[in-house]
C-alpha positions as CSV (number, residue, x, y, z in Angstrom):
1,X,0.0,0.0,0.0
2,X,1.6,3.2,-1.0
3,X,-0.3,5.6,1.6
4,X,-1.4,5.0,5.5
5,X,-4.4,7.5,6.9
6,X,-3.5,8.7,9.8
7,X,-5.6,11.6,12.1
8,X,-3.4,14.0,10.8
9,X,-4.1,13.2,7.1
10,X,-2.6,10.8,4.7
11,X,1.4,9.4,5.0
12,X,2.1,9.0,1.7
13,X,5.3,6.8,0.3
14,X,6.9,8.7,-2.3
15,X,9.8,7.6,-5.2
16,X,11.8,10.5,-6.1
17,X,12.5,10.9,-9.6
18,X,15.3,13.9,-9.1
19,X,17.0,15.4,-12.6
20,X,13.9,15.3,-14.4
21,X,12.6,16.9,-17.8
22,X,9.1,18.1,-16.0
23,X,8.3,17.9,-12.0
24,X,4.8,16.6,-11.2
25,X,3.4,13.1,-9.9
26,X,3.6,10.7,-12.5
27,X,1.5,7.4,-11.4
28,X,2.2,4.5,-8.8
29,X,5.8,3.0,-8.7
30,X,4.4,-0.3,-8.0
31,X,2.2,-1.1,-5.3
32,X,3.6,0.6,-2.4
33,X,5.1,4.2,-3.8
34,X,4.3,7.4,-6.1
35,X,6.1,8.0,-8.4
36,X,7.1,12.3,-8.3
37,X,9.0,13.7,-11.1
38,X,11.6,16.8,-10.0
39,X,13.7,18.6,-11.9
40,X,16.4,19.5,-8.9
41,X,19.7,17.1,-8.3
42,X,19.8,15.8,-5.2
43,X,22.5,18.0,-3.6
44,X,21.9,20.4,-0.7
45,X,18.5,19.7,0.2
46,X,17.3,21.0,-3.3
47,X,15.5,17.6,-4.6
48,X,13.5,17.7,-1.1
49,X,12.7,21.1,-1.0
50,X,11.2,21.1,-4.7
51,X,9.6,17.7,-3.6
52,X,8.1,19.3,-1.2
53,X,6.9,22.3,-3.5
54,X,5.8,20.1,-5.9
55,X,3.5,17.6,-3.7
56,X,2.0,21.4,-1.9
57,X,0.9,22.3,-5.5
58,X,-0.4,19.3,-6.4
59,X,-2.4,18.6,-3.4
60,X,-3.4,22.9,-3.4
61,X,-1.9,22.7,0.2
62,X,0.7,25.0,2.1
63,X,4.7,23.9,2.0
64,X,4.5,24.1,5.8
65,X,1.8,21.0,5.5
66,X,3.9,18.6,3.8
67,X,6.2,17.2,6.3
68,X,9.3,14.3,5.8
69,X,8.3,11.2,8.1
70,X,11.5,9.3,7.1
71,X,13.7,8.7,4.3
72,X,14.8,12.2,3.5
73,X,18.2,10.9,2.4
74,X,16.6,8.6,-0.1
75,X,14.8,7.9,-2.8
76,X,11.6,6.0,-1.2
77,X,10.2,8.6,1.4
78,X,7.2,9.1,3.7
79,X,5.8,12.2,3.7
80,X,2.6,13.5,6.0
81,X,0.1,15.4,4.0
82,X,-1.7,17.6,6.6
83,X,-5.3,17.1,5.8
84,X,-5.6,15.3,2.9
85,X,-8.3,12.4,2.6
86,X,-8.4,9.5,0.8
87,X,-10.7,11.0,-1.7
88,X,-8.4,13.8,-2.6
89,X,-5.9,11.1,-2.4
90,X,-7.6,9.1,-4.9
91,X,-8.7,11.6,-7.1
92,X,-4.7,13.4,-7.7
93,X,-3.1,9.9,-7.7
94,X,-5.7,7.9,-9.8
95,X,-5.7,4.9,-7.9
């Protein structure tokens, strides 16, 4: 399963696809991940921050309300989406 609800709002496991062409979700990555398309290198913090910006404007949310769970230093992390349902969930990721 790529997300867990939680009271806060959804935990969702997220691929980074860093040096990118475009940034923007692009589908599942198997079962248990998105897939999220960034442009950055991931050096300095950039590829998070832009993951960051990119999941906030996909989800119309503020950057403060996507928040690193684990994995910052890799590819496969969990990141809290304040707020978000399953139904918003569903309806940005396609699933």
């Amino acid at each position: 399963m790529f997300y867990t609800q939680t009271q806060e709002g959804i935990v969702l496991s997220v691929r980074a696809a860093p040096r990118s062409s475009k940034a923007g979700i692009d589908g599942l990555w198997g079962d248990d991940a998105v897939k999220v398309r960034i442009k950055s290198a991931p050096v300095d913090g950039k590829a998070n921050k832009e993951l960051i910006e990119v999941l906030a404007d996909e989800f119309n949310l503020s950057k403060s309300s996507v928040v690193f769970k684990s994995g910052e230093t890799s590819k496969t992390k969990r990141i809290l989406l304040k707020g978000v349902g399953k139904e918003a969930l569903e309806k940005i990721i396609g699933s």
